[in-house]
C-alpha positions in Angstrom: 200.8 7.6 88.8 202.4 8.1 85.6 204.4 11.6 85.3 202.4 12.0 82.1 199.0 11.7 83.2 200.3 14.0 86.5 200.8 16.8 84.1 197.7 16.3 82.3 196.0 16.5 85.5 197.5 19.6 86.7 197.7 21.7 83.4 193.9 20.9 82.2 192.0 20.7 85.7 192.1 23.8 87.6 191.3 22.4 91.6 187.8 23.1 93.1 187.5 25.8 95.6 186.1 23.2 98.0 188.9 20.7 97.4 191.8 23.8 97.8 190.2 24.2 101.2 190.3 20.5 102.0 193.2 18.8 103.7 196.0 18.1 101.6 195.6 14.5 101.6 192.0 15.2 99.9 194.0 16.8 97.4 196.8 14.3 96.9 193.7 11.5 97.0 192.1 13.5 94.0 194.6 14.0 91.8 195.6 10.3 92.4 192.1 9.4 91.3 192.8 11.4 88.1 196.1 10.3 87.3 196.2 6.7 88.7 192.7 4.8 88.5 191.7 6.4 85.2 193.8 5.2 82.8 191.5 6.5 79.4 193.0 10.0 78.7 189.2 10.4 77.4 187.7 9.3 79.8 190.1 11.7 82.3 189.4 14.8 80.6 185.0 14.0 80.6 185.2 13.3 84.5 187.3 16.0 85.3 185.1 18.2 83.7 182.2 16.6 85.1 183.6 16.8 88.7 184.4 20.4 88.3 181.0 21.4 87.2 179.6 19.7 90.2 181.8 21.1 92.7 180.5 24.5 91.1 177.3 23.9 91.7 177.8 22.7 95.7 179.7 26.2 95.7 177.1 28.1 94.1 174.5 26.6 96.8 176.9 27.6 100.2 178.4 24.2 100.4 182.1 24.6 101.0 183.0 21.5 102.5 183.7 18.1 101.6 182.1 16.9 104.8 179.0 18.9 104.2 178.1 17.5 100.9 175.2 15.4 101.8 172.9 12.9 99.2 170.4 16.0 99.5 172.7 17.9 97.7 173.7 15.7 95.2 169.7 14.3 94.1 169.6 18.9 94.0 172.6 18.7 91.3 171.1 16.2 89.2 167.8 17.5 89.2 169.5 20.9 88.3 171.2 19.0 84.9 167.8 17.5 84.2 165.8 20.7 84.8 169.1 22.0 82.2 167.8 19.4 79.6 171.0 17.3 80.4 170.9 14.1 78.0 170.5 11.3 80.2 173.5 9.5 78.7 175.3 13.2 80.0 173.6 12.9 83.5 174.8 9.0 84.1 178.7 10.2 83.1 178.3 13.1 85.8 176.8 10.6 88.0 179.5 8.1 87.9 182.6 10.5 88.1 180.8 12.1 91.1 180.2 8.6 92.9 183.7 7.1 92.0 185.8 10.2 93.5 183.8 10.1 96.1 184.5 6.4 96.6 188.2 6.9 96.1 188.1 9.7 98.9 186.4 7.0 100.9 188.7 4.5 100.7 191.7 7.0 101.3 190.3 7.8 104.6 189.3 11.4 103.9 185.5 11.1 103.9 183.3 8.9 106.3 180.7 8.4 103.5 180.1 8.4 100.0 176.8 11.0 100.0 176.5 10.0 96.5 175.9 6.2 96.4 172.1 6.4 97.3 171.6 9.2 94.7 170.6 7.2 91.2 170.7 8.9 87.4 167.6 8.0 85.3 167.4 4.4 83.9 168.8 5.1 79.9 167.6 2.7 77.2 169.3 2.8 74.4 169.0 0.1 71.5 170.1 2.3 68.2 173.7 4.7 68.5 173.7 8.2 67.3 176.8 8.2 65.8 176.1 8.9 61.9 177.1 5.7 59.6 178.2 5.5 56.0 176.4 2.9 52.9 179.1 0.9 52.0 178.7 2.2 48.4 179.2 6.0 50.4 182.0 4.7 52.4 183.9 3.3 49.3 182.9 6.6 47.2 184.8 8.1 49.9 188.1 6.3 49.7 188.4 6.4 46.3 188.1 10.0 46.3 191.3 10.4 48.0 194.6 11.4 45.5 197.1 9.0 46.0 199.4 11.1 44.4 200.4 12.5 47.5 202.0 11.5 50.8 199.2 13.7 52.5 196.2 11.3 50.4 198.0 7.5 51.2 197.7 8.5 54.7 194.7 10.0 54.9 193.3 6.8 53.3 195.2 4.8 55.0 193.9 6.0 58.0 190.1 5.7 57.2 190.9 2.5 55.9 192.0 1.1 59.4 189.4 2.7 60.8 186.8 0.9 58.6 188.2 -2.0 57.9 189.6 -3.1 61.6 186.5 -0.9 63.3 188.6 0.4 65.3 188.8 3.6 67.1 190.5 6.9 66.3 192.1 6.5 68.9 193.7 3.3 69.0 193.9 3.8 64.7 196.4 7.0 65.7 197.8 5.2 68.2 199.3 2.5 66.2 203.4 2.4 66.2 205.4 1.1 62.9 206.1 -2.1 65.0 202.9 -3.0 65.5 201.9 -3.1 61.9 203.1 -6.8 61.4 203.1 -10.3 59.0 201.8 -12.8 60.4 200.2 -16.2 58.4 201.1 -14.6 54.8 198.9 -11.3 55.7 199.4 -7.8 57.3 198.1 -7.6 61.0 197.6 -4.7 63.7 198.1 -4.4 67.0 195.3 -1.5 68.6 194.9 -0.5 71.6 191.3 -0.2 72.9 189.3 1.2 75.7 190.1 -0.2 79.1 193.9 -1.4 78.2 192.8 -4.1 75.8 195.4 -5.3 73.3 194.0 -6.6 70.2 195.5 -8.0 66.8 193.1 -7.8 64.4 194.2 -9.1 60.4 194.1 -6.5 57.6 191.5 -6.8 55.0 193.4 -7.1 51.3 192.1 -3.8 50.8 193.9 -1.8 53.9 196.6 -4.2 53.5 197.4 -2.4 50.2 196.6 1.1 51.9 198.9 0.6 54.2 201.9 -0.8 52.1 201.1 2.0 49.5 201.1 4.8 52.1 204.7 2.9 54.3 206.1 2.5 51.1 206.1 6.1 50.0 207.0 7.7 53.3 210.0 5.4 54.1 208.7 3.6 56.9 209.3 -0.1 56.4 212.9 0.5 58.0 211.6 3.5 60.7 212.1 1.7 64.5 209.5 0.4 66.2 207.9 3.1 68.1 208.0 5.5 65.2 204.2 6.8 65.2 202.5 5.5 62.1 200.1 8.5 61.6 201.7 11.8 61.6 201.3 15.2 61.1 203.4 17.0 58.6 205.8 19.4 59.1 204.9 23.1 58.1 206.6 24.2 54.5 207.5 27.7 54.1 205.0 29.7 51.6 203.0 26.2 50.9 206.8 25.2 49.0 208.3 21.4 48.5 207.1 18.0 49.1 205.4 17.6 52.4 207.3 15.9 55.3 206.4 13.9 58.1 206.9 15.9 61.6 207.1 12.6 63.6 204.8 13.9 65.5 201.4 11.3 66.2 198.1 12.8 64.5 195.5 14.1 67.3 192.3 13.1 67.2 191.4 16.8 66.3 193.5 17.0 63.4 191.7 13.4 62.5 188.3 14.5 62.5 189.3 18.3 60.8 190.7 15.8 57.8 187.5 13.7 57.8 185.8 17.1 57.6 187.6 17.9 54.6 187.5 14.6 52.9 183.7 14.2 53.3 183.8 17.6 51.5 185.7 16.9 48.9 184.0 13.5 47.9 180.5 15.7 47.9 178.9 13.5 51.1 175.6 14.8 52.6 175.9 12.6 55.9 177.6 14.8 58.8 180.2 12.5 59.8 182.5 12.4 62.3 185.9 9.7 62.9 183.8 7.5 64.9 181.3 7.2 61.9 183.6 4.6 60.5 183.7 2.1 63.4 179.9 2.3 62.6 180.3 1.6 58.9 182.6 -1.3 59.4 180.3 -3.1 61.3 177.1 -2.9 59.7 178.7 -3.2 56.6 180.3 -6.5 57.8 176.9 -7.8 59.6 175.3 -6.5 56.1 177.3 -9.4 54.1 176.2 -12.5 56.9 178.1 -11.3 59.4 177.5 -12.6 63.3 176.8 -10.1 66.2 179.1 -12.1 68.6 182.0 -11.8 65.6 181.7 -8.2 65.4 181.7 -8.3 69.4 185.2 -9.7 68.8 186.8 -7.6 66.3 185.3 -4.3 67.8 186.9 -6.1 70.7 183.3 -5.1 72.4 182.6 -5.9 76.4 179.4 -6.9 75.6 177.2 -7.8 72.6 174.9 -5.3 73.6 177.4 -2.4 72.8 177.9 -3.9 69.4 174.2 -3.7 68.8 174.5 -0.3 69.0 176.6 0.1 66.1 174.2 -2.0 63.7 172.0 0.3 61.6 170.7 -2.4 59.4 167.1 -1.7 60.2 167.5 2.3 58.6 167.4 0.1 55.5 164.3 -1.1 56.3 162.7 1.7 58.2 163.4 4.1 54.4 162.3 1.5 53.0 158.5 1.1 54.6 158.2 5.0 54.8 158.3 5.4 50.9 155.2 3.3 51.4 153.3 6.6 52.6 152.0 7.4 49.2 151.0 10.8 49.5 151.2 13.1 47.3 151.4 16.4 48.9 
């Protein structure tokens, strides 16, 4: 277990009542779980929360023991989400951080049994994400909204741009390093990392290509080493005074979507968006111009074509597009 994700574990996650009782190698097993097999500091933070809650619930109902936690109890807690009008995309996640600790506990010798593995969410069929997308005429309104008469504008629209054009991310975009913005075969590359530990190099569009040279060019970091972070915060200037510096510090994912916030603003866009609205835009804006699905797969660097699916909001055109046939005049 990483030292890093050991702290996270321990600062955000306070330990069950029912897992403080239990032996201490149920409590070194858990917070291995945490810190070792989950490698997604996302991920880490939903099932922790989603763990806790349930070990809440077993308290609230007079179980107190890790042995006494029986697939009774379990089928009780996700009947108690459902009856909570728990999405059923909410209900799986529960489901599966529940089942895997309980696996890992397992497998460490400290329970007999998972009570969980014959306890099943509802079946979720999805074909359409929720995740708002952009027109490629809004998306491009957007960008050229941004000043780039500042440091603060080249890297907000830098940002957005790699987003869009790369569909990746915001995590992997503000993850990116100076080093890993390369040449490669006369044109500007980056190196993300995705979900699950996947590297993947994926060539700038022309467009981002100058974004980024425009935004590394004015804040001096075609020379910065390697593992300088390429999206940072700036550094707080006394009374709102000078030119704004980088803090070397890597953008959170917070800050990310508080600046998409205000640049939606700013550009006067009705769609509520959030960062991840751009990994939608990308792609159906990609599979708009004769784009593949398998393609997109690739460059979302996607499991499964299935996923990608989600992202592709090509048939909102057409569905806006019959419903204007409702002539009614009310």
């Amino acid at each position: 277990m990483s030292s890093r994700a050991l702290a996270v574990v321990r600062a955000e996650w306070a330990l069950p009542a029912i897992l403080e009782a239990a032996s201490a190698k149920a409590r070194k097993r858990t917070f291995e779980f945490f810190g070792a097999s989950i490698r997604n500091e996302n991920t880490r933070r939903a099932y922790m929360k989603a763990v806790g809650v349930f070990f809440e619930f077993m308290a609230d109902n007079d179980v107190l023991a890790l042995d006494d936690i029986e697939p009774l109890h379990v089928a009780a807690y996700l009947e108690a989400m459902q009856d909570e009008g728990r999405s059923v995309a909410t209900q799986k996640q529960h489901m599966a951080a529940i089942r895997m600790l309980l696996d890992y506990l397992v497998t460490g010798g400290v329970l007999a049994h998972n009570p969980a593995l014959s306890v099943r969410a509802p079946r979720q069929s999805v074909t359409k994400g929720k995740t708002p997308t952009l027109s490629a005429e809004e998306a491009g309104e957007l960008l050229r909204s941004i000043e780039t008469d500042t440091l603060v504008g080249l890297r907000d629209r830098a940002l957005l741009g790699v987003m869009v054009f790369t569909f990746a991310r915001v995590s992997a975009a503000l993850g990116v390093d100076v080093g890993e913005v390369y040449r490669q075969k006369k044109r500007l590359w980056l190196r993300l990392h995705e979900k699950g530990g996947k590297v993947h190099d994926m060539p700038c569009h022309h467009t981002l290509e100058g974004y980024l040279e425009d935004y590394m060019d004015a804040a001096g970091l075609n020379d910065a080493p390697a593992s300088t972070r390429l999206f940072q915060s700036f550094k707080r200037r006394p009374y709102g005074r000078g030119e704004p510096e980088l803090s070397g510090r890597r953008l959170t994912r917070v800050e990310a979507w508080q600046m998409v916030q205000r640049r939606a603003e700013a550009a006067g866009l009705e769609t509520h968006i959030c960062n991840h609205t751009f990994r939608g835009t990308g792609i159906t804006t990609y599979l708009e111009n004769g784009g593949t699905l398998e393609n997109a797969k690739v460059m979302a660097a996607h499991a499964s074509v299935r996923t990608t699916q989600l992202y592709d909001r090509r048939r909102d055109d057409v569905t806006l597009d019959e419903v204007v046939k409702i002539n009614i005049k009310g």
